[in-house]
N, C-alpha and C positions, 0 to 999 in steps of 0.2 A: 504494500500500500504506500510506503512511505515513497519508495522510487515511483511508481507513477505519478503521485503528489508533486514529485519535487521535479520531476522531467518537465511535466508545463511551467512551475513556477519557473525554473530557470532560464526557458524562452521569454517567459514576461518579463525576468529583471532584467535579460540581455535587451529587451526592448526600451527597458526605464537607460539601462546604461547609456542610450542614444542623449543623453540631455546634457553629457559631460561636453560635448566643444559648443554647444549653445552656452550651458554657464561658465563656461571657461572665455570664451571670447564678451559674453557680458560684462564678466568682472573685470576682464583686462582693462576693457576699455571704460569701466566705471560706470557702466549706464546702468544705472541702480532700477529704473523703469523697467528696463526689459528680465534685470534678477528677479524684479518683482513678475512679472506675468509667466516668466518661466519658472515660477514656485507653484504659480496656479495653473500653469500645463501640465505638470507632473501629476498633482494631486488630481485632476481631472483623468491624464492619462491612466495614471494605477487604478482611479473606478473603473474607467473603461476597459480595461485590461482585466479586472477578475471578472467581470461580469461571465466571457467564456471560459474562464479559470474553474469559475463554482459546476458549469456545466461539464467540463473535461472531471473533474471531483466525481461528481454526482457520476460519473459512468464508469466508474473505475471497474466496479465488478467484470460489466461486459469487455473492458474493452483488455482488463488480463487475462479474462476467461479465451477474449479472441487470440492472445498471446499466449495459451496452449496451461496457463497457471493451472496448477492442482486444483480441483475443486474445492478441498478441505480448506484451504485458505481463500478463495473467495469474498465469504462472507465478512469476515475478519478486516480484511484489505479494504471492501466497500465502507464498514463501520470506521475505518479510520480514516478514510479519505471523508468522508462526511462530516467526521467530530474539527479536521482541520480547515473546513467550510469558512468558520466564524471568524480567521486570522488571516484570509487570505485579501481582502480589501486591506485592513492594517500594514499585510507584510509589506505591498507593493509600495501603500502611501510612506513610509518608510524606508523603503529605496530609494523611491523615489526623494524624500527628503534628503538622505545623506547623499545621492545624488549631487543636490543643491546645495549642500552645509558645506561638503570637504574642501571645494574650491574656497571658501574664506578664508579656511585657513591654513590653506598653503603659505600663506605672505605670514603666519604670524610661527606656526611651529619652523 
């Protein structure tokens, strides 16, 4: 359960990851405006990004079942892929933020 879980999250962080030379080139050039709307791309982008995250979750059973997975575990795999439903908006909007927080402070560590 946990690897099909983490096989789409990792396509959506590699998605959020696209934000670093938009806030890199923001911050260079100090345009505090566009830091600011590129905090609210993010946060927009990781909702939009779980929305087929909670569905790719939601079919876990099938779609290991389709990958030949033991029956015995199945059920198990779906149960957990479900219970990490409720963290998966959070994870992204959190990438998404340190996304946008690490470039500050580059100049300062």
């Amino acid at each position: 359960g946990h690897t099909w879980s983490m096989s789409g999250t990792i396509l959506a962080i590699g998605a959020l990851m696209g934000l670093d030379p938009v806030v890199a080139q923001a911050f260079g050039a100090g345009d505090e405006r566009t830091l600011g709307q590129t905090l609210a791309q993010a946060m927009v982008l990781a909702l939009a990004l779980s929305l087929p995250l909670v569905g790719y979750h939601m079919i876990a059973g099938w779609g290991l079942e389709m990958l030949g997975q033991p029956q015995s575990l199945l059920a198990e795999a779906q149960a957990y892929c479900v219970a990490v439903i409720p963290g998966v908006a959070p994870l992204l909007m959190f990438v998404g933020l340190r996304q946008w927080l690490h470039k500050g402070f580059d100049e300062v560590g």
